[in-house]
mmCIF file of the N, C-alpha and C atoms, coordinates in Angstrom:
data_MODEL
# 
_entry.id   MODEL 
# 
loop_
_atom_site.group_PDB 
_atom_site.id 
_atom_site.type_symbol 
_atom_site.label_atom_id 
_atom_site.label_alt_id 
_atom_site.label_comp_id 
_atom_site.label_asym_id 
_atom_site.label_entity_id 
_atom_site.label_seq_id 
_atom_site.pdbx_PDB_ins_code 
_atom_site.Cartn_x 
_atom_site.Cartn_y 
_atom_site.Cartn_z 
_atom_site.occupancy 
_atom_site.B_iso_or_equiv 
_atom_site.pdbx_formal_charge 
_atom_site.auth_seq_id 
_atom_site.auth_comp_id 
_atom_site.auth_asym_id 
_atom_site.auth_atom_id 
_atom_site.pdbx_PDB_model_num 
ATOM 1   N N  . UNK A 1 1  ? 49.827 50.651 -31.222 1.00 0.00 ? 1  UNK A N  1 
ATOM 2   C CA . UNK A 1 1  ? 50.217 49.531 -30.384 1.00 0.00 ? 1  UNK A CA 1 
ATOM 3   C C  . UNK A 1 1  ? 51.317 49.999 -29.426 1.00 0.00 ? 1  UNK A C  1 
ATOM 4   N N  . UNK A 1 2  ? 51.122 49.752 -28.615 1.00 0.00 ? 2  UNK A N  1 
ATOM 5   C CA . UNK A 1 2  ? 51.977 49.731 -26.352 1.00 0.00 ? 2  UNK A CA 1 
ATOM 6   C C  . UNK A 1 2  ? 53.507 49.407 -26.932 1.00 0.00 ? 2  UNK A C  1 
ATOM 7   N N  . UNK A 1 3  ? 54.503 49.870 -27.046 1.00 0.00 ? 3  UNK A N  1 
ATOM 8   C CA . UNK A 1 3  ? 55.905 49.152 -26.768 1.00 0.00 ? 3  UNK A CA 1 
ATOM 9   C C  . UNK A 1 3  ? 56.294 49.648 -25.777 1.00 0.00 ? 3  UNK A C  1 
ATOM 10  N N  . UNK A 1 4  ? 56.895 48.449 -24.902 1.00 0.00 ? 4  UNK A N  1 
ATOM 11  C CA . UNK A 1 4  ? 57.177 48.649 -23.727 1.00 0.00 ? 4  UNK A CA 1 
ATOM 12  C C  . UNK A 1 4  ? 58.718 48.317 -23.497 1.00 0.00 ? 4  UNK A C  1 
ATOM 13  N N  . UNK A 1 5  ? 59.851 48.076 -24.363 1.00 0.00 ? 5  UNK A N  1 
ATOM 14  C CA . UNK A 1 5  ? 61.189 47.767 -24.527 1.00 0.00 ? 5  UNK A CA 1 
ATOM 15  C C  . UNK A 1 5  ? 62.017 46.684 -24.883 1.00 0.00 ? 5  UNK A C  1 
ATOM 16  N N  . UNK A 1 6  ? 62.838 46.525 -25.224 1.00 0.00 ? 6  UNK A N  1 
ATOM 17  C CA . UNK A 1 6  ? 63.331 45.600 -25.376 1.00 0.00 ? 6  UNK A CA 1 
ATOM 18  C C  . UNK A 1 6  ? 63.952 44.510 -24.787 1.00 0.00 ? 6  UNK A C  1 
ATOM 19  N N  . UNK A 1 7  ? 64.091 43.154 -25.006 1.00 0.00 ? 7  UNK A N  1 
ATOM 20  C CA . UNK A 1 7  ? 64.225 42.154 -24.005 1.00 0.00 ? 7  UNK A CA 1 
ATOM 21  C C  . UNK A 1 7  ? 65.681 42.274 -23.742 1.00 0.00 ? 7  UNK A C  1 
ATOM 22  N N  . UNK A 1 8  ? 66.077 41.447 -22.438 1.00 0.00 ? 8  UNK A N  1 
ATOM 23  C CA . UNK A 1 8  ? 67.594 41.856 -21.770 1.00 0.00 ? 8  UNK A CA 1 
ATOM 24  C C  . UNK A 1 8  ? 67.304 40.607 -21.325 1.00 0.00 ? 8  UNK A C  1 
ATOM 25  N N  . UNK A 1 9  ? 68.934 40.176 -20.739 1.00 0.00 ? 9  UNK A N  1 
ATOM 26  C CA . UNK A 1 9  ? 69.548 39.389 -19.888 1.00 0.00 ? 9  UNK A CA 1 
ATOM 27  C C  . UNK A 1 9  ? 68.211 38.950 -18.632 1.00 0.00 ? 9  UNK A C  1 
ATOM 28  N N  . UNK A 1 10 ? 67.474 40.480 -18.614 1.00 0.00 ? 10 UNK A N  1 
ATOM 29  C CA . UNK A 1 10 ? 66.806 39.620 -17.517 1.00 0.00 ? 10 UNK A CA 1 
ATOM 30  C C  . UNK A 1 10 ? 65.443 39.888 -17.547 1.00 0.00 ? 10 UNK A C  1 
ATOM 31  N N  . UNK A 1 11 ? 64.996 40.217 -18.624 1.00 0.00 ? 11 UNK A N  1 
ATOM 32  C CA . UNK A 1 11 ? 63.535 40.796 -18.805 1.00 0.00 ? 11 UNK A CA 1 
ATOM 33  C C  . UNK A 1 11 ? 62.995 39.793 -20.444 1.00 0.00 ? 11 UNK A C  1 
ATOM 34  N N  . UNK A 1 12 ? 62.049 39.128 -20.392 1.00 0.00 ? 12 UNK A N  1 
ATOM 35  C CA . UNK A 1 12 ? 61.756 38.360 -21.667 1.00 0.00 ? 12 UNK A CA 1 
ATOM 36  C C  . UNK A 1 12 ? 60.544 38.230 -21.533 1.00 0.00 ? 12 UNK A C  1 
ATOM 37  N N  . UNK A 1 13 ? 60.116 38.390 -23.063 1.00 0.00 ? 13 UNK A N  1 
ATOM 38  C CA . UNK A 1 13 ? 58.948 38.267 -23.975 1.00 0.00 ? 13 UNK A CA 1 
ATOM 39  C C  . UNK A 1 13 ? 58.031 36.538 -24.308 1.00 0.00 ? 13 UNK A C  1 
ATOM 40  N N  . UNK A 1 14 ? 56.877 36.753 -24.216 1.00 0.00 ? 14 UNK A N  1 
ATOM 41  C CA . UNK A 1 14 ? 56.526 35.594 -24.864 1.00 0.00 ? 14 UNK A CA 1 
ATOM 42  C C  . UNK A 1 14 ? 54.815 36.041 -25.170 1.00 0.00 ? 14 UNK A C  1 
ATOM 43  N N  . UNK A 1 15 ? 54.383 35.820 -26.754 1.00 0.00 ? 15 UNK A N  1 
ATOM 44  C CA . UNK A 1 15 ? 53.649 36.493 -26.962 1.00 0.00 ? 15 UNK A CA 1 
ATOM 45  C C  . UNK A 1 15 ? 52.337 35.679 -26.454 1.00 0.00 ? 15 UNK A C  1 
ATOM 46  N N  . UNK A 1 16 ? 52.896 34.177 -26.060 1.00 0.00 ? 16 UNK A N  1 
ATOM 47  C CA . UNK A 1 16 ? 51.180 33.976 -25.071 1.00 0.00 ? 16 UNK A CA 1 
ATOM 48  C C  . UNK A 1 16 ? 52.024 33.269 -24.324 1.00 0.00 ? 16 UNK A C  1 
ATOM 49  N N  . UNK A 1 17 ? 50.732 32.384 -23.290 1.00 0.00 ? 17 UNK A N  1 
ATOM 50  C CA . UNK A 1 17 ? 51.014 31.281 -22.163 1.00 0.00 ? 17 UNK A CA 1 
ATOM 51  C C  . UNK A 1 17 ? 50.544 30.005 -23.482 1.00 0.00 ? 17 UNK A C  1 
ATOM 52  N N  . UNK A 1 18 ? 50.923 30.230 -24.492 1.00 0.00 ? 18 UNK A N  1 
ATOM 53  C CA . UNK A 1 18 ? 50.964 29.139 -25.446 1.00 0.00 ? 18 UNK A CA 1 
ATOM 54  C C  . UNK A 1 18 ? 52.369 28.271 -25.450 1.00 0.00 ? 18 UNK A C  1 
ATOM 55  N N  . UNK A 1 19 ? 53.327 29.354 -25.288 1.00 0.00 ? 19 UNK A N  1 
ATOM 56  C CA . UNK A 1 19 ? 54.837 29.151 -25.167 1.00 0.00 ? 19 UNK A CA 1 
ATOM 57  C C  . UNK A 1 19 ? 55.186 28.962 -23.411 1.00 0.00 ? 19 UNK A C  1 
ATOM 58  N N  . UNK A 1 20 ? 54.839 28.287 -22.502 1.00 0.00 ? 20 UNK A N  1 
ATOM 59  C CA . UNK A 1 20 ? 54.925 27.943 -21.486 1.00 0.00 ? 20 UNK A CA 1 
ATOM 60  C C  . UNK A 1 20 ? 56.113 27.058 -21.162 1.00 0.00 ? 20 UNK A C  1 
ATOM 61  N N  . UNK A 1 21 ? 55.940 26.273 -22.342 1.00 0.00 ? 21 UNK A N  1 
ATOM 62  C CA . UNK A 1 21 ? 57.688 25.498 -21.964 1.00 0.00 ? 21 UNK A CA 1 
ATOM 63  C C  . UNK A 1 21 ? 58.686 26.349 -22.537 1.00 0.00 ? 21 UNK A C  1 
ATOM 64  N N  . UNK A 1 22 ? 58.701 27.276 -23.395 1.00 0.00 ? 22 UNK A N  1 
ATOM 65  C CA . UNK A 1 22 ? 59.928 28.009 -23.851 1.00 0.00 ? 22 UNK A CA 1 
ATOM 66  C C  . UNK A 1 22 ? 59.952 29.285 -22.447 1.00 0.00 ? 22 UNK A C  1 
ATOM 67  N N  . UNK A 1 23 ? 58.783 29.730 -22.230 1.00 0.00 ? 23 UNK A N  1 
ATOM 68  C CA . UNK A 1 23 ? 58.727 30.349 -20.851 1.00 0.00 ? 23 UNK A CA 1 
ATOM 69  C C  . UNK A 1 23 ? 59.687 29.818 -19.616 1.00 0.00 ? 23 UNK A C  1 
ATOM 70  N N  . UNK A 1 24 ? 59.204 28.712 -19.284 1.00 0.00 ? 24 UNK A N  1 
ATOM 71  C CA . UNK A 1 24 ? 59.826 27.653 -18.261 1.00 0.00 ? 24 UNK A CA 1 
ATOM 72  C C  . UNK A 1 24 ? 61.559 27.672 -18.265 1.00 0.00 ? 24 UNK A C  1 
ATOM 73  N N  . UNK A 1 25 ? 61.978 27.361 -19.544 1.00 0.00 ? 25 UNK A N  1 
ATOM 74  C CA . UNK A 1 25 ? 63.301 27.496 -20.144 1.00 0.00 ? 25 UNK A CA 1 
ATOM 75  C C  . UNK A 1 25 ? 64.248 29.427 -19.499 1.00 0.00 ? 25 UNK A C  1 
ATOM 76  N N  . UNK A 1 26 ? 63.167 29.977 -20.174 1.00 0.00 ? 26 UNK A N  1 
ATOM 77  C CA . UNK A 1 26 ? 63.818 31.131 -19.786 1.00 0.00 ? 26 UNK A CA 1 
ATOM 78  C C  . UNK A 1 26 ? 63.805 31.616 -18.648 1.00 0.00 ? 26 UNK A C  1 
ATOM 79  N N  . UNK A 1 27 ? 62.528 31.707 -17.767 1.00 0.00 ? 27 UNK A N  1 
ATOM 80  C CA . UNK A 1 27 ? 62.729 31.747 -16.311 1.00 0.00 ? 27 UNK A CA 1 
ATOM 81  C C  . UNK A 1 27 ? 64.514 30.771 -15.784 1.00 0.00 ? 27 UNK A C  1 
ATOM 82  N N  . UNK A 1 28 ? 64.265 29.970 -15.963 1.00 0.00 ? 28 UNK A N  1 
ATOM 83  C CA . UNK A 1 28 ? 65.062 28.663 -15.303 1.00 0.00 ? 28 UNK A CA 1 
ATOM 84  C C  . UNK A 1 28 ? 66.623 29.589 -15.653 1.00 0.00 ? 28 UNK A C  1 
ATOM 85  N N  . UNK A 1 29 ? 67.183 29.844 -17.222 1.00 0.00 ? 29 UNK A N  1 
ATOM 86  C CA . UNK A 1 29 ? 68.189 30.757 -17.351 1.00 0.00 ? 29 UNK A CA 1 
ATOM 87  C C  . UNK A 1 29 ? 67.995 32.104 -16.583 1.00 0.00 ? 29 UNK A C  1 
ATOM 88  N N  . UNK A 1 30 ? 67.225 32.882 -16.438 1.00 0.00 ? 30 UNK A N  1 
ATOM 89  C CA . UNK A 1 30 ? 67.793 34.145 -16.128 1.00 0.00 ? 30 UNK A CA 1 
ATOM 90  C C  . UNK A 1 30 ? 67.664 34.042 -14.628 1.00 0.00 ? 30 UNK A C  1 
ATOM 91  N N  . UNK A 1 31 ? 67.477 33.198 -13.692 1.00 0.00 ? 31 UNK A N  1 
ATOM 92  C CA . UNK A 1 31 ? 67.460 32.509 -12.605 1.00 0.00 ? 31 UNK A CA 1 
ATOM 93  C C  . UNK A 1 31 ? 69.044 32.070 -12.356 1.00 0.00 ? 31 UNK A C  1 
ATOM 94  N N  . UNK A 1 32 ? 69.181 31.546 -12.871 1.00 0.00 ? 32 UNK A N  1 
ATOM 95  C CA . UNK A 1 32 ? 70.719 30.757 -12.861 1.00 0.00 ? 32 UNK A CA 1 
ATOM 96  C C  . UNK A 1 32 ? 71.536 31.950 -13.293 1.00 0.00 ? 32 UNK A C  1 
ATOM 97  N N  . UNK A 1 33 ? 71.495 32.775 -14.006 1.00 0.00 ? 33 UNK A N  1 
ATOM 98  C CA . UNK A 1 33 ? 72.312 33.950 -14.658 1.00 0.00 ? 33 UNK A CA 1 
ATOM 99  C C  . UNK A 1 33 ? 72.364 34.808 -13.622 1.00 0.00 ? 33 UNK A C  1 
ATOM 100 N N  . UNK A 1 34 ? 71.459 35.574 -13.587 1.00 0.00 ? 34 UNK A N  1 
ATOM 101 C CA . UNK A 1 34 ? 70.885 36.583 -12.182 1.00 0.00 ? 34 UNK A CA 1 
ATOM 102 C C  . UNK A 1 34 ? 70.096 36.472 -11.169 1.00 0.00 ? 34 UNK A C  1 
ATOM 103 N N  . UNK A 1 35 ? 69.355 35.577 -10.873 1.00 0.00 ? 35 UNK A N  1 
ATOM 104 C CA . UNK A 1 35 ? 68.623 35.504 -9.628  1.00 0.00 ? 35 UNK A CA 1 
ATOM 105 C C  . UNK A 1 35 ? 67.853 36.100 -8.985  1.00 0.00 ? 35 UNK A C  1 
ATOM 106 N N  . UNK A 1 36 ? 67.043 36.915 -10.598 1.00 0.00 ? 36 UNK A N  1 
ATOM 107 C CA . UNK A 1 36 ? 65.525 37.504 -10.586 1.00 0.00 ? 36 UNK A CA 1 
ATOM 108 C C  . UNK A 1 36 ? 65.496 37.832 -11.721 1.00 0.00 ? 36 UNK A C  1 
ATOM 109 N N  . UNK A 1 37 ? 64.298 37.877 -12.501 1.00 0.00 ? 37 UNK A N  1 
ATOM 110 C CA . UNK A 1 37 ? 63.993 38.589 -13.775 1.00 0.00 ? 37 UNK A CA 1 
ATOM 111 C C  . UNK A 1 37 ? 62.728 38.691 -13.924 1.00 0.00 ? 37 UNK A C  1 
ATOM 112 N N  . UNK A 1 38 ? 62.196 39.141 -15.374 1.00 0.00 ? 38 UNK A N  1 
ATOM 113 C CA . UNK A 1 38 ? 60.989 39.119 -15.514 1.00 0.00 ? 38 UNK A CA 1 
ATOM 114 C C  . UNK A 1 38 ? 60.699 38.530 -16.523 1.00 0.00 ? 38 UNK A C  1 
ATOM 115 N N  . UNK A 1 39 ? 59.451 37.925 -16.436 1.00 0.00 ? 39 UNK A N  1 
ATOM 116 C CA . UNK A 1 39 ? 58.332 37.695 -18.086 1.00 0.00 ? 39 UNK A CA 1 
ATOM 117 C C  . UNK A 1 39 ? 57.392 37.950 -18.144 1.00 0.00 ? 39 UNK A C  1 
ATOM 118 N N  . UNK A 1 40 ? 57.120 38.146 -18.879 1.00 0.00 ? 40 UNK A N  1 
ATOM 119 C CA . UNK A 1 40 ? 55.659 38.998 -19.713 1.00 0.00 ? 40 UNK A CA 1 
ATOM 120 C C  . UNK A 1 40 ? 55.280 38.508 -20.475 1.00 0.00 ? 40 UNK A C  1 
ATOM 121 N N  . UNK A 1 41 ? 53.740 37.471 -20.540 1.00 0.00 ? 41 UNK A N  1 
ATOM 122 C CA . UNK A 1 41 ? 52.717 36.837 -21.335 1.00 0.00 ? 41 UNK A CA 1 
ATOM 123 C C  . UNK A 1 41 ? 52.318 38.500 -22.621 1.00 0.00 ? 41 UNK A C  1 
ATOM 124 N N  . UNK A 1 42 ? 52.291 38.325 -23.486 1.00 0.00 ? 42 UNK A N  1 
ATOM 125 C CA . UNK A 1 42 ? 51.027 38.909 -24.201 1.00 0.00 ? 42 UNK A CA 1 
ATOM 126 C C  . UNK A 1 42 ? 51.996 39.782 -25.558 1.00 0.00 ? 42 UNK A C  1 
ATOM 127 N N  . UNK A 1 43 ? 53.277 39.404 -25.186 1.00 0.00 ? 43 UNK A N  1 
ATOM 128 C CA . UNK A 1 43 ? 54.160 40.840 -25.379 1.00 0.00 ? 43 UNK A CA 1 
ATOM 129 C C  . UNK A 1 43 ? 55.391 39.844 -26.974 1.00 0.00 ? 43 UNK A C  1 
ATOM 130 N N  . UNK A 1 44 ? 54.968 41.013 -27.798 1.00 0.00 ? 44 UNK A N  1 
ATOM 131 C CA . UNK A 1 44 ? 56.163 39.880 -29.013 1.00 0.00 ? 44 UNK A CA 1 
ATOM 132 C C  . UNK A 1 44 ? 57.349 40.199 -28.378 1.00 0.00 ? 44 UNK A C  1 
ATOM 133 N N  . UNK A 1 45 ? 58.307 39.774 -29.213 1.00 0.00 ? 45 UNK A N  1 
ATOM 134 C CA . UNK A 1 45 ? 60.162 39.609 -28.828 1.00 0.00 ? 45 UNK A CA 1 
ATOM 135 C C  . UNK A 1 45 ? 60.557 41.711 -29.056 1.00 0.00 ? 45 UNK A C  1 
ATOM 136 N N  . UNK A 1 46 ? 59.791 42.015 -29.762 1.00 0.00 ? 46 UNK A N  1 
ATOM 137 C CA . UNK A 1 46 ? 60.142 43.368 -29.843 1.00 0.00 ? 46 UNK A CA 1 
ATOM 138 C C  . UNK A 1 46 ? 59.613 44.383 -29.252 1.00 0.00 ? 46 UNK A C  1 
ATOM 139 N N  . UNK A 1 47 ? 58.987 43.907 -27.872 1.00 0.00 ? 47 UNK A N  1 
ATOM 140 C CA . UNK A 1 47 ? 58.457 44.617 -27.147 1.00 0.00 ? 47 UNK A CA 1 
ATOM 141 C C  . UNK A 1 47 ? 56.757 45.280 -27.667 1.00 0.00 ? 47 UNK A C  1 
ATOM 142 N N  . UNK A 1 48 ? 56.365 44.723 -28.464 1.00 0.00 ? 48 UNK A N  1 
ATOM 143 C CA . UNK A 1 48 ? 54.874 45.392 -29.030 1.00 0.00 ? 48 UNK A CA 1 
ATOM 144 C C  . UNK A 1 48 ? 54.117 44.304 -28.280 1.00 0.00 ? 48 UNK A C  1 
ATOM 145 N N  . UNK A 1 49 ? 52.776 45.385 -27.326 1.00 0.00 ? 49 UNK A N  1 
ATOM 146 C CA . UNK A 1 49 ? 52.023 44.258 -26.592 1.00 0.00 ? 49 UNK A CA 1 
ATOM 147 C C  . UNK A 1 49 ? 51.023 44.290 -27.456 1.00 0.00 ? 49 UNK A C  1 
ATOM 148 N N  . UNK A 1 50 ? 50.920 42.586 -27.439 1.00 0.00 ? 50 UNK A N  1 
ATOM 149 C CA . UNK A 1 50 ? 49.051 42.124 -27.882 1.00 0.00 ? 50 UNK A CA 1 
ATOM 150 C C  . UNK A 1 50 ? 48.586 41.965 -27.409 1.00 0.00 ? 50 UNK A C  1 
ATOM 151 N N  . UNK A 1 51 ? 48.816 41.466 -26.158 1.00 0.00 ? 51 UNK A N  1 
ATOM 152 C CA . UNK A 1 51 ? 47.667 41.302 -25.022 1.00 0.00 ? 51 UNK A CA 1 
ATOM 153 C C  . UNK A 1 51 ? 47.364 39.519 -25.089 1.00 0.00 ? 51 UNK A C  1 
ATOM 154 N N  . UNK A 1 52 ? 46.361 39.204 -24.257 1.00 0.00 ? 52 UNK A N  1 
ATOM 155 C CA . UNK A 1 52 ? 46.403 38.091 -23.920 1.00 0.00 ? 52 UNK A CA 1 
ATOM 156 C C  . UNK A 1 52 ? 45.090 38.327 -22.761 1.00 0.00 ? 52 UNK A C  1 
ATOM 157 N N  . UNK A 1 53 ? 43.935 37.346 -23.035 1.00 0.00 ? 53 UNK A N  1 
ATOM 158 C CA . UNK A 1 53 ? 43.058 36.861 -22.307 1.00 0.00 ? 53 UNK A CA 1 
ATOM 159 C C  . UNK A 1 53 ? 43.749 35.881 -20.971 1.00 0.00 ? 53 UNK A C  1 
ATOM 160 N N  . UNK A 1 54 ? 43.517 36.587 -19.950 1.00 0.00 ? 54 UNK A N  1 
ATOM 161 C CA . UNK A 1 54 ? 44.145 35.687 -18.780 1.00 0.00 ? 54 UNK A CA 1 
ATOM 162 C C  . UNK A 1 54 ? 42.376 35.212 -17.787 1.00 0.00 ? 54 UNK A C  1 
ATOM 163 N N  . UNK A 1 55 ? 42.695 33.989 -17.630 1.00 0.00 ? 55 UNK A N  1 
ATOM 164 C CA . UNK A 1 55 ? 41.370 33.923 -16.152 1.00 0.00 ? 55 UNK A CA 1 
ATOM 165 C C  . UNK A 1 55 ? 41.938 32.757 -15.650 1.00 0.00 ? 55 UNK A C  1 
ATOM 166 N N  . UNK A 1 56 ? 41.294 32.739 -14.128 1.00 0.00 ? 56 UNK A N  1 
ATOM 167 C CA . UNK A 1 56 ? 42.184 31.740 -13.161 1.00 0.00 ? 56 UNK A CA 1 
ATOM 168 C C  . UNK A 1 56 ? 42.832 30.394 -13.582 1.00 0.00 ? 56 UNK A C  1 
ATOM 169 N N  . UNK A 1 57 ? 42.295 30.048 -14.229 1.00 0.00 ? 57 UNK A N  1 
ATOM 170 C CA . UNK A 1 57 ? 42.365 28.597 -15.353 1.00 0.00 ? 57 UNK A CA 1 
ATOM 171 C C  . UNK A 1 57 ? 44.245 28.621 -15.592 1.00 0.00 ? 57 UNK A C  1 
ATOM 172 N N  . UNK A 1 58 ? 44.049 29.909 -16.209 1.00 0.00 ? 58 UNK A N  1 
ATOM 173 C CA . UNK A 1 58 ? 45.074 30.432 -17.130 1.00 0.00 ? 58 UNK A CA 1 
ATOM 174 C C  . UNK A 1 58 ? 46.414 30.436 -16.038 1.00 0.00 ? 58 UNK A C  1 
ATOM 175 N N  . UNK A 1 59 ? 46.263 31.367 -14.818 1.00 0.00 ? 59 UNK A N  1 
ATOM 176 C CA . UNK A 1 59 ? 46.980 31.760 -13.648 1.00 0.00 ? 59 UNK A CA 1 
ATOM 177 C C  . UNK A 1 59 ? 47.442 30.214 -13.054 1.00 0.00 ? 59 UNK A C  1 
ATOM 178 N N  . UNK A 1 60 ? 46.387 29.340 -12.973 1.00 0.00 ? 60 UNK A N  1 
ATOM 179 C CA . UNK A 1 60 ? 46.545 27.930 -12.394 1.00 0.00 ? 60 UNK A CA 1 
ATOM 180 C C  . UNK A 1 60 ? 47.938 27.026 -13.149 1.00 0.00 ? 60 UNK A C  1 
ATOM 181 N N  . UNK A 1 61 ? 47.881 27.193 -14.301 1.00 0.00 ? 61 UNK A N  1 
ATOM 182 C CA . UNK A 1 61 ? 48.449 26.677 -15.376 1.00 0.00 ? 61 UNK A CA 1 
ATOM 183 C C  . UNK A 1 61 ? 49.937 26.992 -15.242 1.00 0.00 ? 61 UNK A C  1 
ATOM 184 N N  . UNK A 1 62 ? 49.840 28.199 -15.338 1.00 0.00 ? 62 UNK A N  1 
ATOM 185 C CA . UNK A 1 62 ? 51.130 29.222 -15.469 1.00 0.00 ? 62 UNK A CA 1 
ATOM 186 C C  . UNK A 1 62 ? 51.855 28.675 -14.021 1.00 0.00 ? 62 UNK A C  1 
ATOM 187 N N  . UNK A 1 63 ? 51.142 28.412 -13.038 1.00 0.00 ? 63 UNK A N  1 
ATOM 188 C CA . UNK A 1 63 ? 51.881 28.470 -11.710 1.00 0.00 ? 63 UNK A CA 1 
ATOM 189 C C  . UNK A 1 63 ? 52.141 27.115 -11.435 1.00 0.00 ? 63 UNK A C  1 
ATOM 190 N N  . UNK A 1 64 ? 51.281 26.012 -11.674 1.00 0.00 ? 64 UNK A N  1 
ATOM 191 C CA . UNK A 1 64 ? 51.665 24.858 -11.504 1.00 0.00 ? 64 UNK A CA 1 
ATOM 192 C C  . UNK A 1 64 ? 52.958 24.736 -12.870 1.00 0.00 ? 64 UNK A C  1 
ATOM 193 N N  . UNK A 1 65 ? 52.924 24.668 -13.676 1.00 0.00 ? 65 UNK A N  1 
ATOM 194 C CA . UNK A 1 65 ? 54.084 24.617 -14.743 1.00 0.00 ? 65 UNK A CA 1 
ATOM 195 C C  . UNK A 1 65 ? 55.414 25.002 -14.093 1.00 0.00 ? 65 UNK A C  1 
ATOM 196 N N  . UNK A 1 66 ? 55.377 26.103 -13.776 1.00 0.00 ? 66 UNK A N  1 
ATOM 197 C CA . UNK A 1 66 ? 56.415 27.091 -13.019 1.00 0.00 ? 66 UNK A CA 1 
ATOM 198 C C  . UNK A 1 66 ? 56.890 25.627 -11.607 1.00 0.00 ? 66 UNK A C  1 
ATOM 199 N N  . UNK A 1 67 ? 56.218 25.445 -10.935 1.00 0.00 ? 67 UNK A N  1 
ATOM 200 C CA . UNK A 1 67 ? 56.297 24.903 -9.815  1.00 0.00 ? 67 UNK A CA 1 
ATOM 201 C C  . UNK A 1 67 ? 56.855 22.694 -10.295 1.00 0.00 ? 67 UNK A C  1 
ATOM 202 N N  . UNK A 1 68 ? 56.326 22.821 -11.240 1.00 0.00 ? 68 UNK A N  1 
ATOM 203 C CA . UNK A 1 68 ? 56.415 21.675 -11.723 1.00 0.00 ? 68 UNK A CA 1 
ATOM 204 C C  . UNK A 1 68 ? 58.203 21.472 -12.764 1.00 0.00 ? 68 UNK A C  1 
ATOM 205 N N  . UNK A 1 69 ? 58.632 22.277 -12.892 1.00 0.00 ? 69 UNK A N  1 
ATOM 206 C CA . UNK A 1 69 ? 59.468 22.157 -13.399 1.00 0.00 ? 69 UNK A CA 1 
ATOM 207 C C  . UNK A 1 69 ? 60.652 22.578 -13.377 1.00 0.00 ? 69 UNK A C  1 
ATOM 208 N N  . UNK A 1 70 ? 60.550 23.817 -12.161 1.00 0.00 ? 70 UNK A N  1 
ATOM 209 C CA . UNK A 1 70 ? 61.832 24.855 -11.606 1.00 0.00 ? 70 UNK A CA 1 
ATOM 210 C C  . UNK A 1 70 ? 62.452 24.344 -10.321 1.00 0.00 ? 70 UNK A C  1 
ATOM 211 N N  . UNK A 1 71 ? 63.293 23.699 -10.190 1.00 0.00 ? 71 UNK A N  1 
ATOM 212 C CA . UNK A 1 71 ? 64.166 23.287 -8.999  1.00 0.00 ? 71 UNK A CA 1 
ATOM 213 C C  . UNK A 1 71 ? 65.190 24.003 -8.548  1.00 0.00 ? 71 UNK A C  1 
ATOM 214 N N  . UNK A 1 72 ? 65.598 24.481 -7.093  1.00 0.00 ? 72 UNK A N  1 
ATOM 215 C CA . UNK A 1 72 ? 64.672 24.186 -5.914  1.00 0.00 ? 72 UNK A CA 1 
ATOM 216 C C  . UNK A 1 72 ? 63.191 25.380 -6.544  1.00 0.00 ? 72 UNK A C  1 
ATOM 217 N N  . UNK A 1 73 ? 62.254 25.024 -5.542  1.00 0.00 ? 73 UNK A N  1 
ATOM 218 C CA . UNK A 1 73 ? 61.350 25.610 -6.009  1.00 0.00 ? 73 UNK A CA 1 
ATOM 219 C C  . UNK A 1 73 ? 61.423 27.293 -5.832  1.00 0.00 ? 73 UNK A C  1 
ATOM 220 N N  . UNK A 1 74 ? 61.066 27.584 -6.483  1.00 0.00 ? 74 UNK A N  1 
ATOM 221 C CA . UNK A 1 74 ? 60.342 29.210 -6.429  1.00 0.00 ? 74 UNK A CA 1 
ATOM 222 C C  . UNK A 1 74 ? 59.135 29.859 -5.983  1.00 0.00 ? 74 UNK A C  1 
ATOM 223 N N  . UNK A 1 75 ? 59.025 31.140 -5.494  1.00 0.00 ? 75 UNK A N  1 
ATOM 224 C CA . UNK A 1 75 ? 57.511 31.171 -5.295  1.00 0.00 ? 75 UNK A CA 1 
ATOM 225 C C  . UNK A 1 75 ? 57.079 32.917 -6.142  1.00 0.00 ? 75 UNK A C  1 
ATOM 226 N N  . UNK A 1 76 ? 56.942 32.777 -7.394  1.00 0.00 ? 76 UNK A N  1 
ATOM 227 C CA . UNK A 1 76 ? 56.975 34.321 -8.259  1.00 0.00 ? 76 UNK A CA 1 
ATOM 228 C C  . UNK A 1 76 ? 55.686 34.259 -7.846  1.00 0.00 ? 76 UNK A C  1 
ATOM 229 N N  . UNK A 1 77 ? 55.825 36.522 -7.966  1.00 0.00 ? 77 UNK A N  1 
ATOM 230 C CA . UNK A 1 77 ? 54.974 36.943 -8.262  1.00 0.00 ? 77 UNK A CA 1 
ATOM 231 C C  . UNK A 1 77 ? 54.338 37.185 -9.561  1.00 0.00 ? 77 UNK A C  1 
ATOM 232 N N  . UNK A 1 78 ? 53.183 36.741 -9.279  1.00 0.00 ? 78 UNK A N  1 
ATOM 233 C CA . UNK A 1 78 ? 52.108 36.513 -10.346 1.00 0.00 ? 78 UNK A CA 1 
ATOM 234 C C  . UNK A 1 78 ? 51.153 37.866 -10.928 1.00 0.00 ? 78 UNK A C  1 
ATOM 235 N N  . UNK A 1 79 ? 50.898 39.108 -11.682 1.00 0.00 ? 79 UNK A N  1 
ATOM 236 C CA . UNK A 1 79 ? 50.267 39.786 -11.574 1.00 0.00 ? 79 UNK A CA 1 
ATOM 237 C C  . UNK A 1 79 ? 49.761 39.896 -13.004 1.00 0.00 ? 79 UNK A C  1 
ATOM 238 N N  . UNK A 1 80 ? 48.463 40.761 -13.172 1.00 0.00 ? 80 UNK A N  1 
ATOM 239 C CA . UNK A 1 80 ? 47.902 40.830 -14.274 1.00 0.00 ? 80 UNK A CA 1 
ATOM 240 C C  . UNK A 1 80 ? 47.769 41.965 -14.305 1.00 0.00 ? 80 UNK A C  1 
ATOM 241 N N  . UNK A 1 81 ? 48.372 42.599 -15.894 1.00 0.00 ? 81 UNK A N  1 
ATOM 242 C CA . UNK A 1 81 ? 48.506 44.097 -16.145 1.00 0.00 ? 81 UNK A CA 1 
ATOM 243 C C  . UNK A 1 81 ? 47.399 44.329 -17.287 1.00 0.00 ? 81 UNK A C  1 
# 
């Protein structure tokens, strides 16, 4: 199994788009903290990836959520690894 590092101040884990509101939460902090970061669907808290089935459905979801709940708005990049 992929480890790819450990989470920081501005880089966080969430092992699906199941956790979308705890997602939402953490974007929104490391936004307010630093004023860019990252997240990563698929990936546990200790950096081991499982992966994660993504299709547009999925992308739709993720972005309206994001857009629906982050004030002023944002416009992230979205990519699939």
């Amino acid at each position: 199994m992929e480890n790819i590092g450990i989470e920081t101040e501005q880089i966080e884990y969430k092992k699906s788009t199941g956790e979308i509101k705890e997602a939402i939460t953490s974007i929104a902090a490391i936004l307010n903290k630093h004023g860019a970061g990252e997240l990563y669907f698929g990936v546990k808290n200790n950096g081991d990836v499982v992966g994660q089935e993504i299709n547009d459905e999925t992308l739709r979801k993720v972005s309206q959520a994001i857009k629906n709940h982050i004030t002023p708005s944002i416009f992230p990049q979205i990519s699939i690894r």
